[in-house]
N, C-alpha and C positions, 0 to 999 in steps of 0.2 A: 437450864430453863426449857420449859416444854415449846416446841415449834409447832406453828398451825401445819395440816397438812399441805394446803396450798403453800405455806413457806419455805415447806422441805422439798415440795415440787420443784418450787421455782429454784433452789439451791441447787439439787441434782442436775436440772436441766443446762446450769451452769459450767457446769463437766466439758460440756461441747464449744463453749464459747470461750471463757476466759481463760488468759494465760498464752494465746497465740498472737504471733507479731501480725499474720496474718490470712487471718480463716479463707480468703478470697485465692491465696498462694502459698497451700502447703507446701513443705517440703522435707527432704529427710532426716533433718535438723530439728523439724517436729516429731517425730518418731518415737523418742522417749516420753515426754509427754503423755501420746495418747495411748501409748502400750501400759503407761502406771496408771493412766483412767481407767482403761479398761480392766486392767490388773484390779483395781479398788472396786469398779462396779463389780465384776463378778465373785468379790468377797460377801458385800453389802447386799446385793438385789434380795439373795432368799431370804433376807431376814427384812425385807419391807417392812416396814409399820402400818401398812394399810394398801390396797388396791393401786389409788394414786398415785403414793409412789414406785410402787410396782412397776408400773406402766411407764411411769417417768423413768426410771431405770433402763426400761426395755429400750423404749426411745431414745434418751442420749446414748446407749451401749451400742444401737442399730448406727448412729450417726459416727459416731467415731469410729466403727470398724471403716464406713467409706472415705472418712477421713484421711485413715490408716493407709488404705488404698494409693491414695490419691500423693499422698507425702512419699509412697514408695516407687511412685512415675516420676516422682518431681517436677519441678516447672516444665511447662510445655517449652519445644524449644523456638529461640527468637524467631520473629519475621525476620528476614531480611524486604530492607526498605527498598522501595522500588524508588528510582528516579524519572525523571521526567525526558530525558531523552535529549537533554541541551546541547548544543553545538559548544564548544570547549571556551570557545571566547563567551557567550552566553546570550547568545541572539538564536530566535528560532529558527526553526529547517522549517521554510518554504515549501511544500509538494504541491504538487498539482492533484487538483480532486478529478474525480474519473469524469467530470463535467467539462473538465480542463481548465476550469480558475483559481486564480492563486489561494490557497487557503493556509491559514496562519497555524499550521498545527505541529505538536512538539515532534520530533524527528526521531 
C-alpha cells in the first residue's frame, strides 16, 4: 500500500521513540537498539522518497546519536539522601540562636 508522506514522516520519526523502556533513563542496555536504528537509518536516508522524509531521517538519525551518548554515560549516579540531623532517640537539638533564644532547629 502506498503511504502518505506525512505517514512515512511520522513512522521514521518513530525510530526515536518506540521500543525503549525509558527514553527519560538511557542506558547501555539501550545500546543495541539504537546502534540497529542507526544502522537502518543510514541504509534508508539516501534513498528517501521525497524531501520530507529526508529530513525526517536527518532528525531521528541526529537524536539517536545523543541518545547513543547518553546510554553510553549510563544513569547519572544516585543522590545520596541527606537526613535531617536527628538526635538518635528522635527529638530535636535545641541550639541557641546568635540572639541567644532557644530555637527549635534540626542539629
Amino acid at each position: 500500500p502506498q503511504l502518505s508522506p506525512e505517514v512515512r514522516k511520522n513512522l521514521i520519526e518513530d525510530l526515536n521513540q518506540d521500543g525503549f523502556a525509558n527514553l527519560k533513563k538511557l542506558t547501555p542496555a539501550d545500546l543495541t537498539l539504537i546502534q540497529r536504528r542507526l544502522a537502518l537509518i543510514d541504509q534508508l536516508a539516501p534513498r528517501a522518497k521525497d524531501p520530507i522524509n529526508a529530513a525526517a531521517f536527518a532528525e531521528v538519525r541526529k537524536d539517536l546519536v545523543k541518545m547513543r551518548e547518553t546510554a553510553l554515560r549510563g544513569p547519572p549516579p544516585k543522590k545520596k539522601r541527606r537526613t535531617l540531623g536527628l538526635l538518635k532517640c528522635g527529638t530535636l537539638n535545641n541550639r541557641r540562636s546568635s540572639r541567644g533564644d532557644e530555637a527549635g532547629v534540626y542539629g
